[in-house]
C-alpha positions in Angstrom: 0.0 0.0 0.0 1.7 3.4 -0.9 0.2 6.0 1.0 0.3 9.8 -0.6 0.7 12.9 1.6 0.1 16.2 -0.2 1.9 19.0 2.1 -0.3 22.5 1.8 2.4 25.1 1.0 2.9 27.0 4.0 1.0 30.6 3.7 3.0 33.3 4.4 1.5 36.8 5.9 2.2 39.5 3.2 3.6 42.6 5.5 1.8 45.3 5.9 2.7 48.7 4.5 3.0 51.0 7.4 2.2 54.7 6.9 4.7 56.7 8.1 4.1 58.6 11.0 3.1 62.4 10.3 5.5 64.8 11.7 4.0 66.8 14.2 3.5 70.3 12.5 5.5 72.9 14.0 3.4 75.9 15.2 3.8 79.4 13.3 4.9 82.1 15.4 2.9 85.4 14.1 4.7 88.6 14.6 3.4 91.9 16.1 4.5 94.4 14.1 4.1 98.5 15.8 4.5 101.6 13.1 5.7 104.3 15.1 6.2 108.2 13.3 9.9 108.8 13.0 9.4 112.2 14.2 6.7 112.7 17.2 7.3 108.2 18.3 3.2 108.5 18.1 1.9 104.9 17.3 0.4 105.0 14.2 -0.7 101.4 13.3 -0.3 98.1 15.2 -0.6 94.7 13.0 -1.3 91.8 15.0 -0.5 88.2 13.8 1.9 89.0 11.0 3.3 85.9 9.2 7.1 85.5 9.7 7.9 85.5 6.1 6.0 88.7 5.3 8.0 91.4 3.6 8.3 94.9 4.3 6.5 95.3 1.3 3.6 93.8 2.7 3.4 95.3 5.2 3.9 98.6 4.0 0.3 97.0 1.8 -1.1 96.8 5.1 -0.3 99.8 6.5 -1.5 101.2 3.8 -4.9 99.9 4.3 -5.2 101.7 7.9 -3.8 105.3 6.3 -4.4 105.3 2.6 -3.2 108.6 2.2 0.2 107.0 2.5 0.6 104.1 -0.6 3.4 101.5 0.0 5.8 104.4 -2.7 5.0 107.0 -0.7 6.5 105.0 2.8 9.5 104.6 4.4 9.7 102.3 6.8 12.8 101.8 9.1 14.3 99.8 12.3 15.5 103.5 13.4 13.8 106.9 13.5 16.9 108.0 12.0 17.9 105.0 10.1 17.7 103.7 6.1 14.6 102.6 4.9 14.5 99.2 4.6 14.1 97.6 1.1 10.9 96.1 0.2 11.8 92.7 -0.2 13.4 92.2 3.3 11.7 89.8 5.2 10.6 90.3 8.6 11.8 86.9 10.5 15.2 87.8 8.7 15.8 91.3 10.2 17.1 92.1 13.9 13.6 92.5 15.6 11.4 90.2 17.5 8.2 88.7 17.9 7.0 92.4 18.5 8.8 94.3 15.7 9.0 98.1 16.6 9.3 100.6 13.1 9.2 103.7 12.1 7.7 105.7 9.8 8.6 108.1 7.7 6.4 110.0 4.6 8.7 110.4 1.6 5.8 112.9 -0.4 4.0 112.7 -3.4 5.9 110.2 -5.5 6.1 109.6 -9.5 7.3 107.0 -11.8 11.2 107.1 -12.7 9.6 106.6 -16.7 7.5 109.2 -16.0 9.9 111.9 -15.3 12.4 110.9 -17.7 10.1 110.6 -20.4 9.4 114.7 -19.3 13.0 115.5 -18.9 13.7 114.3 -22.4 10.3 115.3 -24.4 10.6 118.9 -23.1 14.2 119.5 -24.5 13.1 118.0 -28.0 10.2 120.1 -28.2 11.9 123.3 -27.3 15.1 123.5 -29.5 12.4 122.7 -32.6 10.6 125.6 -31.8 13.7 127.8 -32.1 15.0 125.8 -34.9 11.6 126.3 -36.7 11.6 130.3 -35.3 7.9 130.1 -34.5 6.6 133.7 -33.2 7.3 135.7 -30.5 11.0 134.1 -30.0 12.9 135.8 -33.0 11.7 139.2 -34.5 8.3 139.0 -36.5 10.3 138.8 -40.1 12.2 135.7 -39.0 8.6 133.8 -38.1 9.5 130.3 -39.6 12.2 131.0 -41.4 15.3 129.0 -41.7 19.4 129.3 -41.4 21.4 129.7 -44.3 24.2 127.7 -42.2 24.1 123.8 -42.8 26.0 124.0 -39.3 23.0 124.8 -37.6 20.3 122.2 -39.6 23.2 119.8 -38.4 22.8 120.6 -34.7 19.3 120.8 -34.9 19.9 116.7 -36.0 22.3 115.8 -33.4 20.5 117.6 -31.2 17.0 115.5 -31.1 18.8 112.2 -32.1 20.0 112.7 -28.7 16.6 112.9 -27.1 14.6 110.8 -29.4 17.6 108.4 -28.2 17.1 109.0 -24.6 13.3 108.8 -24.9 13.9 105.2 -26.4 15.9 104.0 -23.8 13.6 105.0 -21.1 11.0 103.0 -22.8 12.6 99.7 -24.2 16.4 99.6 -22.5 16.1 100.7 -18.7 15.5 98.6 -15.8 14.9 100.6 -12.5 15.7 99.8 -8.8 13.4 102.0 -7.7 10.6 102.2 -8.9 9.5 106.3 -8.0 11.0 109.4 -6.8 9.7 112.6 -5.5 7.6 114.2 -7.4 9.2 117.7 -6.3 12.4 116.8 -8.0 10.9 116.6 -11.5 10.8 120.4 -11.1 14.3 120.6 -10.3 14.9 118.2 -13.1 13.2 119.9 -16.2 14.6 123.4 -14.8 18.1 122.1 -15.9 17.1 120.2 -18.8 14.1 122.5 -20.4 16.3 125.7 -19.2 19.1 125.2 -21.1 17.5 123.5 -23.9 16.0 127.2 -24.2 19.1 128.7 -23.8 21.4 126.7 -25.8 19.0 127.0 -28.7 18.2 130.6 -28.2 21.5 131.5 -29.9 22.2 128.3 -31.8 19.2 129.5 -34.1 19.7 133.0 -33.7 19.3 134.9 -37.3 22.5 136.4 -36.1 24.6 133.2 -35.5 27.8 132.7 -36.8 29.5 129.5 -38.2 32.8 128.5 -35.5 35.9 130.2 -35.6 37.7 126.7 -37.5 34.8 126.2 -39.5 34.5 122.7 -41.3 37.3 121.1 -39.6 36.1 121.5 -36.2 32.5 120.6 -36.9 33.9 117.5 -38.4 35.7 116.9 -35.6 32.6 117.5 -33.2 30.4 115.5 -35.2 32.9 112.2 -35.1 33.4 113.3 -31.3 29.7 113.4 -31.0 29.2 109.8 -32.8 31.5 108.5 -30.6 30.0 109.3 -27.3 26.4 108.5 -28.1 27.5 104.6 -29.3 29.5 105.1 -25.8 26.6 106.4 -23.8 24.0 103.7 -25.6 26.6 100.6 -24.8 27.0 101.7 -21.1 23.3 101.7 -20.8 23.1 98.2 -22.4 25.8 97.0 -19.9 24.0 98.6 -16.9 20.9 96.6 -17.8 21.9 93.4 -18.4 23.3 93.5 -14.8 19.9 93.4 -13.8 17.2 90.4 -14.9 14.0 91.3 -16.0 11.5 92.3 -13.1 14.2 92.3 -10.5 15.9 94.5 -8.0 19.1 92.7 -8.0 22.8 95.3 -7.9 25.9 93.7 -9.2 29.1 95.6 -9.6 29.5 96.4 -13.6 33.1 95.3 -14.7 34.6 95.4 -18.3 33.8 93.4 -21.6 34.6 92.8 -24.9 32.9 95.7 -25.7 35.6 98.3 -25.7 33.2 100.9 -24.1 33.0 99.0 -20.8 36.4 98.9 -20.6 36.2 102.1 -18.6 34.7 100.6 -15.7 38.3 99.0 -14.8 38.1 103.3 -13.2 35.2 104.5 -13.1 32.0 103.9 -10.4 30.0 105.9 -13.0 30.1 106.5 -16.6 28.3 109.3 -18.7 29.4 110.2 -21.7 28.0 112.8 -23.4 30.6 126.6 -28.1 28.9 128.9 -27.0 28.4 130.0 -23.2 25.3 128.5 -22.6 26.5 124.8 -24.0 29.6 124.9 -21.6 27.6 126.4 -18.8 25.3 123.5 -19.2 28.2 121.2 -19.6 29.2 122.3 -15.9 26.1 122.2 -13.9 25.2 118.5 -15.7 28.9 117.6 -14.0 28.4 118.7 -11.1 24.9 117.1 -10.6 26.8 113.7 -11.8 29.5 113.9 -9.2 27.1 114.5 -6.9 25.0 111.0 -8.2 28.3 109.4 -8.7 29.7 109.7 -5.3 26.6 108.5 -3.8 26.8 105.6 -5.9 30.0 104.5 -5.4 29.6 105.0 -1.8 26.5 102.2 -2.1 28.9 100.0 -4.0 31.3 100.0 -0.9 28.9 99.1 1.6 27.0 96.7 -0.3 30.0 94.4 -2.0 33.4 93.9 0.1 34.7 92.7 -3.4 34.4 95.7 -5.0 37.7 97.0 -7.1 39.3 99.4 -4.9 40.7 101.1 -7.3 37.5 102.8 -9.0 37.0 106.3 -8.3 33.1 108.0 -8.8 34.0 109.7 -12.1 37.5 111.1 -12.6 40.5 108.5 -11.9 42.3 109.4 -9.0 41.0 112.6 -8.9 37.4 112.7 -7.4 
């Protein structure tokens, strides 16, 4: 007799997938956040439960909802009633403050767009010098209504003259990238004083009936025309330069530093570059200097403070000099 055992195969449990365990969510710490005015220390607004990421520019939105005669362009908001205004990406777990942030405010005025005004500074001097070019009334003496110079000097300035604005006017629109977005609006009237004043004056005698060709005639306009050329292809690649430096819809600074476009190559002593006869011409010459010393010290004294790598050897505007 042959007996048959069958053996069952052993059944084995599958294991069972365990779900891992949830990590205990950490708790968000809101902020209290106190506006204070710079000036009098009255408190202005208090913000309670403030996320820790928020940025000043946030809150500066929600200040704004509690005094809307103060919009976030019009604010400056700082640690100290004396100090910088912070920037408005900062974020508020990141600065020196704590759960109950203390800052002060400060009303910078009436602002207006940086395109704005520049697209005034530059129209204005444009629409100007064409008047006097094209002698309409009440400038010249009544016989000279809309007449024209018999020097080609003068149609030639009259060229140069709003290739450099319709230029500039470009620029604002299509090249320029700005870190901020607004300025005062007071300072558009200082602003199209200089540029619209001596746009006047300049023109006033460079289309006077009574003008009078320069003393070295062809050779020196030549000269001035190439000189000219020269600065504007200048003037246009710094600009160029400048904005690639900063991506699209960003704030971001980064110290500028030569290329292989000869025209940069000036950076190696310079912080800032701008290149650009009769009295009022050189007069305006001056005062423009002046104001871009005054712009370029300021900005080379940002570079400093901002990047401990920058080239100590760059001066504001003139090397070794000033």
């Amino acid at each position: 007799m042959f007996i048959f055992t069958v053996t069952a195969p052993l059944l084995t449990q599958a294991p069972v997938k365990r779900k891992p365990a949830k990590k205990a969510k950490k708790a968000v710490v809101f902020f209290e956040v106190e506006i204070l005015d710079a000036k009098t220390k009255d408190k202005l607004c208090f913000l309670d439960k403030v996320e820790p990421n928020a940025t000043i520019g946030e809150i500066k939105s929600m200040f704004h909802k509690s005094h809307p005669q103060w919009y976030p362009a019009r604010q400056s908001i700082r640690l100290d009633p004396k100090g910088k205004s912070l920037k408005d990406e900062d974020v508020l777990q990141h600065l020196p403050v704590g759960t109950t942030a203390t800052f002060y405010f400060r009303d910078l005025g009436a602002q207006i767009s940086w395109v704005t005004v520049f697209l005034t500074e530059y129209t204005g001097p444009l629409v100007i010098y064409l008047m006097f070019y094209f002698r309409v009334p009440f400038i010249y003496a009544p016989k000279y209504d809309f007449t024209t110079s018999k020097h080609w000097v003068v149609h030639l300035a009259c060229m140069c003259h709003s290739f450099h604005y319709v230029k500039r006017l470009l620029e604002t629109l299509f090249v320029h990238r700005f870190s901020h977005g607004t300025m005062p609006l007071r300072n558009i009237f200082k602003n199209c004083t200089y540029y619209w004043g001596f746009a006047a004056w300049m023109a006033y005698y460079i289309n006077h009936p009574l003008y009078t060709p320069p003393m070295y005639g062809e050779q020196q306009i030549r000269l001035a025309l190439i000189i000219f050329l020269f600065c504007q292809i200048g003037n246009f690649s710094i600009h160029i330069a400048l904005r690639n430096l900063r991506p699209p819809g960003s704030k971001t600074r980064k110290i500028p530093y030569p290329t292989k476009n000869p025209f940069t190559w000036i950076f190696l002593l310079f912080s800032l570059c701008e290149i650009n006869m009769c009295l009022p011409v050189a007069f305006f010459t001056l005062v423009g200097f002046i104001q871009m010393t005054v712009w370029a010290k300021g900005k080379h004294r940002s570079y400093l403070k901002e990047f401990r790598d920058y080239p100590p050897l760059r001066s504001p505007i003139l090397p070794f000099i000033l």
